[in-house]
C-alpha positions as CSV (number, residue, x, y, z in Angstrom):
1,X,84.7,94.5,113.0
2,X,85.4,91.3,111.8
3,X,82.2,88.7,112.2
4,X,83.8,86.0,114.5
5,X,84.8,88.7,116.7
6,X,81.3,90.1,116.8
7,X,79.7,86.3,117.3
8,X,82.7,86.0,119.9
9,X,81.2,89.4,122.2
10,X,77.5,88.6,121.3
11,X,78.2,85.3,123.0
12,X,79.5,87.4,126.1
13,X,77.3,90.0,125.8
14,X,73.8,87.2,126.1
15,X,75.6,85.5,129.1
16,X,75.0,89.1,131.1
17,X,78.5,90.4,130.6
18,X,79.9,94.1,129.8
19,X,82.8,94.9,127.8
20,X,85.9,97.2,129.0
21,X,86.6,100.0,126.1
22,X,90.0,98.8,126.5
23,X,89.5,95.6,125.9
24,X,88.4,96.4,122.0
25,X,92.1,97.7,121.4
26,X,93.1,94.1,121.7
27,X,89.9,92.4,120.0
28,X,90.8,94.3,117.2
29,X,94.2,92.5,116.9
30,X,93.9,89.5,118.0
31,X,93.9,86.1,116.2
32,X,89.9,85.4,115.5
33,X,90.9,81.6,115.4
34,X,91.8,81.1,119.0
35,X,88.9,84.4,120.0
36,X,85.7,82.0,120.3
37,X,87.3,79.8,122.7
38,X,89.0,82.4,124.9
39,X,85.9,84.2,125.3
40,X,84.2,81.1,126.3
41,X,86.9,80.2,128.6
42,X,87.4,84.0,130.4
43,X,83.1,83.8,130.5
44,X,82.6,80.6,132.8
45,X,86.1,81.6,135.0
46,X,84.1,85.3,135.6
47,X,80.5,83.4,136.3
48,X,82.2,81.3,138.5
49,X,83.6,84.7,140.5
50,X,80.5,86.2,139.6
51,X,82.2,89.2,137.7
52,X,80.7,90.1,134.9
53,X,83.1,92.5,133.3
54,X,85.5,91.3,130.3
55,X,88.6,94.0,131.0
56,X,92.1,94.6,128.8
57,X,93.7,92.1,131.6
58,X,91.4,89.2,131.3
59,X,92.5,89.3,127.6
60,X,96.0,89.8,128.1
61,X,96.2,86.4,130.2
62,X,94.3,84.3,128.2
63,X,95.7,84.8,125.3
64,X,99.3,84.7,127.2
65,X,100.7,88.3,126.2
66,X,100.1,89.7,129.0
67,X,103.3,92.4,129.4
68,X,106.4,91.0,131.1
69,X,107.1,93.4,133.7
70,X,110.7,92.4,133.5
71,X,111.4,94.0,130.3
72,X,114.3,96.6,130.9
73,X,113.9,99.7,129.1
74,X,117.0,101.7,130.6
75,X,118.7,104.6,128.1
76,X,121.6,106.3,129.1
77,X,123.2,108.7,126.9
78,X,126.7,108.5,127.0
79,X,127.6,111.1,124.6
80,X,125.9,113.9,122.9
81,X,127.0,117.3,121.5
82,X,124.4,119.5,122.9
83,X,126.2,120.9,126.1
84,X,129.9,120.8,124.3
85,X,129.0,122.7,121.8
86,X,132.1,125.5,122.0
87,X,132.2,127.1,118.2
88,X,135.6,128.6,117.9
89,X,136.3,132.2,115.2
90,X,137.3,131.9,111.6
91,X,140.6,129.9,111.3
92,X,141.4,130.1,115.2
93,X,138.6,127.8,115.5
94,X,139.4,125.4,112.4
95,X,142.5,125.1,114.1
96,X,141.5,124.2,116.9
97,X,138.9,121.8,114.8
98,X,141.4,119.9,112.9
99,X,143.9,119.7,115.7
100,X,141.7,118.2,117.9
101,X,140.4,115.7,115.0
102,X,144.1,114.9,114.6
103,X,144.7,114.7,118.1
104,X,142.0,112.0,119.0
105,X,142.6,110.2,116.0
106,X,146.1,109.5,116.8
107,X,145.4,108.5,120.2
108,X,142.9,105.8,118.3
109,X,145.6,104.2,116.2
110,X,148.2,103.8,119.1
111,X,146.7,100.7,120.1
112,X,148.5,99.4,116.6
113,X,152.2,98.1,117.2
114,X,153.5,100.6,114.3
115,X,152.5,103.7,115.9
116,X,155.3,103.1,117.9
117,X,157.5,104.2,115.5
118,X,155.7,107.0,114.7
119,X,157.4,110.4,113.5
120,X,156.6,114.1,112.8
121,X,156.5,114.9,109.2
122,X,158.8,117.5,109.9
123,X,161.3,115.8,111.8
124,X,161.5,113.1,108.2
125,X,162.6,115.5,106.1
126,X,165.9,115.5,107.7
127,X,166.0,111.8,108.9
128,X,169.0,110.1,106.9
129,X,168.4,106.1,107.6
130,X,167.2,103.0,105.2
131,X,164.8,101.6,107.4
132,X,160.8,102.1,106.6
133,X,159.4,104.9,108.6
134,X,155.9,105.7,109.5
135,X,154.1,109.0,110.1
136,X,150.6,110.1,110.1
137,X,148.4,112.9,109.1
138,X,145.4,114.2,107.5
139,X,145.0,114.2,103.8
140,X,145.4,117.7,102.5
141,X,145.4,116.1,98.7
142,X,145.6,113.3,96.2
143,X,146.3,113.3,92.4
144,X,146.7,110.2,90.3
145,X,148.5,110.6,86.6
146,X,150.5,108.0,84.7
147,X,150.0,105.3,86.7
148,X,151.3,107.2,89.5
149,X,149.6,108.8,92.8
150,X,150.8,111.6,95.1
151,X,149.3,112.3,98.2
152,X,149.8,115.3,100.6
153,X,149.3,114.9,104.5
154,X,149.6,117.3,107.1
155,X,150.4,117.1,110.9
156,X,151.0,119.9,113.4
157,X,154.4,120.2,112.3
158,X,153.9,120.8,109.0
159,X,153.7,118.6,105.4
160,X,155.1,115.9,103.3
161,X,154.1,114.5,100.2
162,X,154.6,111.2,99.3
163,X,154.2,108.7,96.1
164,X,152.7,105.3,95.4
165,X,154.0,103.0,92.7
166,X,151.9,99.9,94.1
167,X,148.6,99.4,91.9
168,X,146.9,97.4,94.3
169,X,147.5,100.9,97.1
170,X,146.8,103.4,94.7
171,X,143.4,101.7,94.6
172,X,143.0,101.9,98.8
173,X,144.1,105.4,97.9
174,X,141.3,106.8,96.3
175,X,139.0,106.0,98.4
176,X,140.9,108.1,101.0
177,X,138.8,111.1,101.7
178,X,139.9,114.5,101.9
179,X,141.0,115.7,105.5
180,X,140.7,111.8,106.9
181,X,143.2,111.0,109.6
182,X,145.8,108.1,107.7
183,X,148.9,106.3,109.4
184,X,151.8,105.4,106.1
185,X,154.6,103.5,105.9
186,X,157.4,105.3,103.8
187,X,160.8,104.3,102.6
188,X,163.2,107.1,100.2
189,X,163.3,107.4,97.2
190,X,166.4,107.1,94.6
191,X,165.9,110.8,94.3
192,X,165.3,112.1,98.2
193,X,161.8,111.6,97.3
194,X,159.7,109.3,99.8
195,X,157.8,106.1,98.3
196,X,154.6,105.1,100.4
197,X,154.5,101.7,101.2
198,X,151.1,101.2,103.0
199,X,148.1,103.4,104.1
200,X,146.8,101.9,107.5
201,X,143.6,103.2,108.3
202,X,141.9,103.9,112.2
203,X,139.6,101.4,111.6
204,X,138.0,99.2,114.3
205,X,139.1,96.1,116.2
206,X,136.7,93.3,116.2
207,X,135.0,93.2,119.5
208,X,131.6,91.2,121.3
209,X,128.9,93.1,121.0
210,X,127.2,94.1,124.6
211,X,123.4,92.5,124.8
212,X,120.6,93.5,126.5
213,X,120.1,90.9,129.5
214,X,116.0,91.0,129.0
215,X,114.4,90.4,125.9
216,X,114.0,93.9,124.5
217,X,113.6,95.0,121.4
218,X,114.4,98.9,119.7
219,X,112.7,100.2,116.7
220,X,114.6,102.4,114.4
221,X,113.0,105.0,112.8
222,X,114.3,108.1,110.6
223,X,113.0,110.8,107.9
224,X,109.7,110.8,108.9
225,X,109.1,114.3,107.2
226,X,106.1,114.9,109.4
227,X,104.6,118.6,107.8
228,X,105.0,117.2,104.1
229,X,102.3,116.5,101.9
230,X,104.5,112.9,101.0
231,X,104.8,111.9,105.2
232,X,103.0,108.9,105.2
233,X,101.0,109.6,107.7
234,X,98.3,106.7,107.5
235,X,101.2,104.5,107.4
236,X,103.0,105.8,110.2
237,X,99.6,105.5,112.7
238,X,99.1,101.9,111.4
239,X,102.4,101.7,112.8
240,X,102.2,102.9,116.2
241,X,99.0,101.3,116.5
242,X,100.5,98.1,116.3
243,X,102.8,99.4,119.3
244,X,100.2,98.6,121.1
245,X,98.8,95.6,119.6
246,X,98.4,92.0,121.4
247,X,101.4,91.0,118.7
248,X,104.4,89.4,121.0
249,X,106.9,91.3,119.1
250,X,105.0,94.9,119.9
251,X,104.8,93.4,123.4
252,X,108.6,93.2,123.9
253,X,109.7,96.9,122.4
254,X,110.7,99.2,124.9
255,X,112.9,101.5,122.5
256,X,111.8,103.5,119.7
257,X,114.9,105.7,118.1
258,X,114.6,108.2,115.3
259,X,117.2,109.1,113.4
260,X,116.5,112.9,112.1
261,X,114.6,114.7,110.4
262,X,111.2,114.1,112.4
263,X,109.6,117.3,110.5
264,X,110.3,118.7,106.9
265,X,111.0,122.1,107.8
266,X,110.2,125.3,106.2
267,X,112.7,127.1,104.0
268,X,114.7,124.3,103.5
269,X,115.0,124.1,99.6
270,X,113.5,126.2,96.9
271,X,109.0,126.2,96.6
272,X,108.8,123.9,99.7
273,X,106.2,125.9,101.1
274,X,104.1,123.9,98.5
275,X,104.9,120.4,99.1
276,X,103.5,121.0,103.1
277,X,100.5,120.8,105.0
278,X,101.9,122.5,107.7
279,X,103.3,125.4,107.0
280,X,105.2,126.5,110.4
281,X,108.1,124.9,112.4
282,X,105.4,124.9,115.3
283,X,102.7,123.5,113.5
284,X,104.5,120.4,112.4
285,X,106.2,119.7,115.8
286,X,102.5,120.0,117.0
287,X,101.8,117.3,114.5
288,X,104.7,115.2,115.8
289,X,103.7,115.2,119.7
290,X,99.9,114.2,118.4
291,X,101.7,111.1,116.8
292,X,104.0,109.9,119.4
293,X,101.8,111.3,122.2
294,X,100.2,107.5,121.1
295,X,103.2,105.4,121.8
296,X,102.7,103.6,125.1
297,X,105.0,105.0,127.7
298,X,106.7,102.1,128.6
299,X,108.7,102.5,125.7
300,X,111.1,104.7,125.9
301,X,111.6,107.6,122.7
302,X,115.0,108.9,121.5
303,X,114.6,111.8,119.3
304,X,117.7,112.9,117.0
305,X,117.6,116.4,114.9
306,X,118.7,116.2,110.8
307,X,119.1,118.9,108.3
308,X,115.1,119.3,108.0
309,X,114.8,119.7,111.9
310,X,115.0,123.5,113.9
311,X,117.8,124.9,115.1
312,X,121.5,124.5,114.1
313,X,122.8,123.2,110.5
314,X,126.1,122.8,110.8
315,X,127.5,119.6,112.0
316,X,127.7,118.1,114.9
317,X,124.0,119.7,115.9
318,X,123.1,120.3,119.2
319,X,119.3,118.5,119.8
320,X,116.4,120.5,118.4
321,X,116.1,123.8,120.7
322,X,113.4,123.8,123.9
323,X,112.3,127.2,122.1
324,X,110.3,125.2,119.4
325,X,108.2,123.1,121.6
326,X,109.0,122.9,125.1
327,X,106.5,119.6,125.2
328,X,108.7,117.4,123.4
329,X,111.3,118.0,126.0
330,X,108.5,117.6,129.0
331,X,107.3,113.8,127.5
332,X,108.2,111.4,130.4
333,X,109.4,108.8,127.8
334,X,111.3,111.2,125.5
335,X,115.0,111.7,125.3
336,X,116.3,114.4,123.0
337,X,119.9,114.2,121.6
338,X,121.9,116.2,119.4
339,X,123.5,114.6,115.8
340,X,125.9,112.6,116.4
341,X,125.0,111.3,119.7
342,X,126.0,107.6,121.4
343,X,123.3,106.2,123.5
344,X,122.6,102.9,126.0
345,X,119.9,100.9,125.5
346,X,120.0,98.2,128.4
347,X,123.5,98.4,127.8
348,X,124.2,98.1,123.7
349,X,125.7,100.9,122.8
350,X,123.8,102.5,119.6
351,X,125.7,105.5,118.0
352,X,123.0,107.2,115.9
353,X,124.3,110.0,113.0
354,X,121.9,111.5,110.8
355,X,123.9,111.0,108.1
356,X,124.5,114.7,106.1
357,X,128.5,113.3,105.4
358,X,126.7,110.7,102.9
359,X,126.3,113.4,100.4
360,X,129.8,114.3,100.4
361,X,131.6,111.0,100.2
362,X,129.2,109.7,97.4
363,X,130.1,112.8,95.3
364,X,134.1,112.0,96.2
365,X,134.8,108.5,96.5
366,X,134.6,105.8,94.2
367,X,131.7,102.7,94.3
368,X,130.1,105.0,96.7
369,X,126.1,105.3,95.9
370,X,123.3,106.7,97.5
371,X,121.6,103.5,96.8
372,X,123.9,101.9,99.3
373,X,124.1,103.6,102.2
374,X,125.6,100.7,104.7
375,X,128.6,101.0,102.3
376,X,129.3,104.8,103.0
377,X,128.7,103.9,106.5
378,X,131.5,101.4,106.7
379,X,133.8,104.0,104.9
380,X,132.9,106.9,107.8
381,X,133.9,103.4,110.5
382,X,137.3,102.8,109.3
383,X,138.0,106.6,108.8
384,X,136.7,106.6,112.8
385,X,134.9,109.8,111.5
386,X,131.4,111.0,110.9
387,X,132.3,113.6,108.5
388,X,135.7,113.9,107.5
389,X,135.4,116.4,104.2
390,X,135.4,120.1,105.1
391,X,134.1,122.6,102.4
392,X,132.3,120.2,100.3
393,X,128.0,120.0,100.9
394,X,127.8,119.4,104.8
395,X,128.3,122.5,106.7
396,X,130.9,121.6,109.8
397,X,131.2,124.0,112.9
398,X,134.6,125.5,114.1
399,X,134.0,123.2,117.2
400,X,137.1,123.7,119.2
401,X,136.8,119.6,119.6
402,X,135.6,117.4,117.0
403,X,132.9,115.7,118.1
404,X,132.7,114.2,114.7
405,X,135.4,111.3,115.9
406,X,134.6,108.1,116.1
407,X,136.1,107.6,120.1
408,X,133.7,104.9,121.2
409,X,132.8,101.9,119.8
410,X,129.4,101.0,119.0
411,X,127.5,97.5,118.6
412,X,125.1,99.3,116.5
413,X,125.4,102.0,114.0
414,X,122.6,103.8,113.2
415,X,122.3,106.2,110.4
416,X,119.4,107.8,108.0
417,X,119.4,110.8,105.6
418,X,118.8,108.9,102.1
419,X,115.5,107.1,102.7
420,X,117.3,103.9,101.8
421,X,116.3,100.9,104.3
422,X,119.1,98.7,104.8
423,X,120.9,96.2,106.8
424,X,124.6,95.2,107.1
425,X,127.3,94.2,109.3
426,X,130.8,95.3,109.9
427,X,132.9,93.6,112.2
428,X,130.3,92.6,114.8
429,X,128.9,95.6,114.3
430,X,125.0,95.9,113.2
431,X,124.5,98.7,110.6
432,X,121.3,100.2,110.0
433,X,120.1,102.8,107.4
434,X,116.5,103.2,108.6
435,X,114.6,104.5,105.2
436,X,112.1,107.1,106.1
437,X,108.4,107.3,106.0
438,X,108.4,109.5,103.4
439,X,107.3,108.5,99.6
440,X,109.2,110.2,96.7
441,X,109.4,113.6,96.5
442,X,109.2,115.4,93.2
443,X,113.0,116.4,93.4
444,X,113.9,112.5,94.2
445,X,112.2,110.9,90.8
446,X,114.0,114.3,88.8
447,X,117.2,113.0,90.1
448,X,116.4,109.4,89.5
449,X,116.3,108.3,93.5
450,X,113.5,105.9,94.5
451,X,113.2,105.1,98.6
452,X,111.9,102.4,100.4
453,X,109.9,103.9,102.9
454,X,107.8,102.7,105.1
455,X,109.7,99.9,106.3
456,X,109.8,99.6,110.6
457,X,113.2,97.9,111.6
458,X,112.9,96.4,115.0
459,X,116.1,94.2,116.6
460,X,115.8,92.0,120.0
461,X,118.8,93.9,121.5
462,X,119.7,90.3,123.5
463,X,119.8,88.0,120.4
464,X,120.4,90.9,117.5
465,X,117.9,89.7,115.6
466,X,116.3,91.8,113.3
467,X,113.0,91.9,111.9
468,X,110.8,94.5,109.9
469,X,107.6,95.4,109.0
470,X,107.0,97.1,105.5
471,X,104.0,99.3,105.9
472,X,104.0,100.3,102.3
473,X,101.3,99.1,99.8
474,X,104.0,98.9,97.3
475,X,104.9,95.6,95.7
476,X,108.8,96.7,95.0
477,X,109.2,98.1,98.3
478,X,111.6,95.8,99.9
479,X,114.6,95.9,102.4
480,X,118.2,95.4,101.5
481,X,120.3,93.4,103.1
């Protein structure tokens, strides 16, 4: 304990008083410059009453952070995959899967005055006019050669391919991922052929963002890898520890929201049995309840499953099953989703995605890197899509509804996976890759991929201000932004 604080209790301690064990939770935080004369102050109030008991309350109000009851810390989940989860057979069920995707998709673009005028690829193949037409589809495929780029979409009605002479499009189209949902303008050819003459994308409209109406903040959290020997565990209770801390910025959180991938897993990749400490699904969900279990329970705990977590693989995931630890599901201030899942916190809308997709579109699409993961993210938001690529790394369900659309609109988008930390906006829109708490595996340094972990993003969900805390020892451990 540090000496002031010592002088600051012996001085209590001579005058005849006792001190409350939960009192020392906040001694140990608090600022020692202020300590001396707060003591001396809380000491002659309690003669005066003749109490002679220094408790966690006395404390709180001196030093003014005493909790503001006010605080909302309301979560309502608005949508989540767990009880929709309807997994169709073989190619009856990617029908389904794709039509619904195309369905919903093209419901979200008729807000834009073109759709309108909207055809079925079919019916164009017969349509005899001069006029610009416009269809929409998904992209079956794209090839670029000699300066020219074809691309193939599909609709329920069938096919069309089209061509694009424009450099400055060709470009737009290559980022276009396979099986993502794209209106085009077309005009014909000299030769019957049809010439594309824009891509418009889904996309989002810009919008206010909904605010909390108390001061309330959310921490977001992912990739905690709780179970592997590289979890930083000491870290991570530093961290909740300062949950409860006299700090005014601990005082105000009422939301902490994690991402995926709470546990490592067993059997996930090759020899992974010897990078844990816990060697059993049970074990390290054990492990997780022992940590959060230390969270004060005004705040409110919204736990998302990733592709180390139990249970289901395949996208969208329902929320990890009861039948691993039934606890997790009886916490009073936990809330288990499935991946993706849109939540309400006091009324901003937060949709959180673990963020498997990432893998595939940096493998695909051009200036895409793991190192920037709020620029993938903006991809999946104007493709209004969480994982558009089927048959690439991410394993996607027959659903017979995508629940992989992008329907809603969030004000924040929340997303982890590649132990990257980083901010970013997108049309009013607060991005957040969360990191992980997690340092680097032997796989990630072979591979050449260095995190930032450690880092514990917090935002005041009525102002959107953000703020961190980097819990890592490491000097070059910083957040982008």
């Amino acid at each position: 304990m540090k000496k002031e604080v010592t002088f600051a209790l012996n001085y209590a301690l001579n005058k005849g008083f006792q001190i409350h064990p939960d009192a020392f939770k906040i001694l140990e935080n608090v600022d020692v410059a202020k300590l001396e004369k707060v003591i001396k102050e809380i000491v002659r109030e309690k003669t005066r009453q003749k109490l002679f008991q220094i408790n966690q309350d006395d404390l709180e109000t001196y030093l003014e952070i005493k909790e503001d009851p006010n605080i909302q810390n309301e979560v309502k989940v608005l949508s989540d995959p767990t009880s929709k989860i309807t997994t169709g057979e073989g190619v009856k069920g990617y029908n389904a899967l794709f039509s619904s995707r195309f369905n919903k998709l093209k419901r979200v673009i008729s807000d834009r005055p073109e759709s309108r005028m909207l055809k079925s690829l079919a019916s164009i193949k017969t349509a005899k006019t001069d006029d610009d037409l416009y269809v929409c589809g998904l992209v079956n495929m794209k090839n670029s050669e000699r300066n020219i780029t074809k691309l193939v979409l599909e609709d329920p009605s069938g096919s069309f391919e089209g061509i694009i002479f424009d450099n400055e499009l060709q470009k737009v189209a290559d980022t276009l991922m396979s099986d993502q949902f794209v209106m085009v303008r077309i005009g014909m050819g000299k030769n019957s052929g049809f010439i594309i003459k824009d891509l418009i994308l889904p996309d989002l409209p810009d919008q206010a963002n909904n605010k909390s109406e108390t001061d309330a903040y959310a921490v977001f959290l992912s990739d905690l890898h709780i179970g592997s020997k590289y979890f930083m565990e000491d870290e991570f209770v530093d961290f909740v520890s300062w949950l409860s801390s006299p700090d005014p910025v601990a005082r105000k959180i009422r939301f902490v929201v994690i991402g995926g991938d709470i546990v490592d897993g067993v059997g996930i990749y090759p020899n992974q049995n010897k990078e844990l400490v816990c060697q059993t699904i049970q074990e390290q969900l054990e492990k997780v309840i022992g940590l959060i279990d230390k969270i004060p329970k005004n705040i409110q705990i919204i736990i998302m499953p990733g592709n180390h977590d139990p249970g289901r693989r395949a996208l969208p995931q329902p929320a990890i099953p009861k039948k691993y630890n039934s606890t997790l599901w009886e916490m009073e201030n936990v809330v288990m989703v499935g991946n993706p899942s849109m939540v309400s916190l006091n009324g901003v809308k937060v949709l959180m995605f673990h963020g498997q997709s990432i893998d595939d579109i940096v493998k695909t699409t051009p200036g895409m890197k793991y190192d920037e993961p709020t620029n993938v993210m903006k991809h999946l938001l104007k493709a209004r899509h969480l994982s558009p690529i089927y048959g690439s790394q991410t394993p996607i369900a027959p659903e017979m509804e995508d629940l992989m659309v992008i329907e809603d609109i969030p004000d924040i988008f929340h997303v982890g996976h590649v132990h990257k930390a980083q901010l970013d906006m997108y049309k009013g829109i607060l991005l957040i890759n969360s990191g992980s708490w997690q340092k680097q595996t032997p796989f990630q340094a072979s591979v050449g991929m260095t995190p930032n972990p450690g880092i514990a993003l917090m935002v005041n969900l009525k102002t959107f201000q953000v703020f961190h805390q980097n819990y890592n020892s490491n000097l070059d451990n910083i957040l982008q932004s």
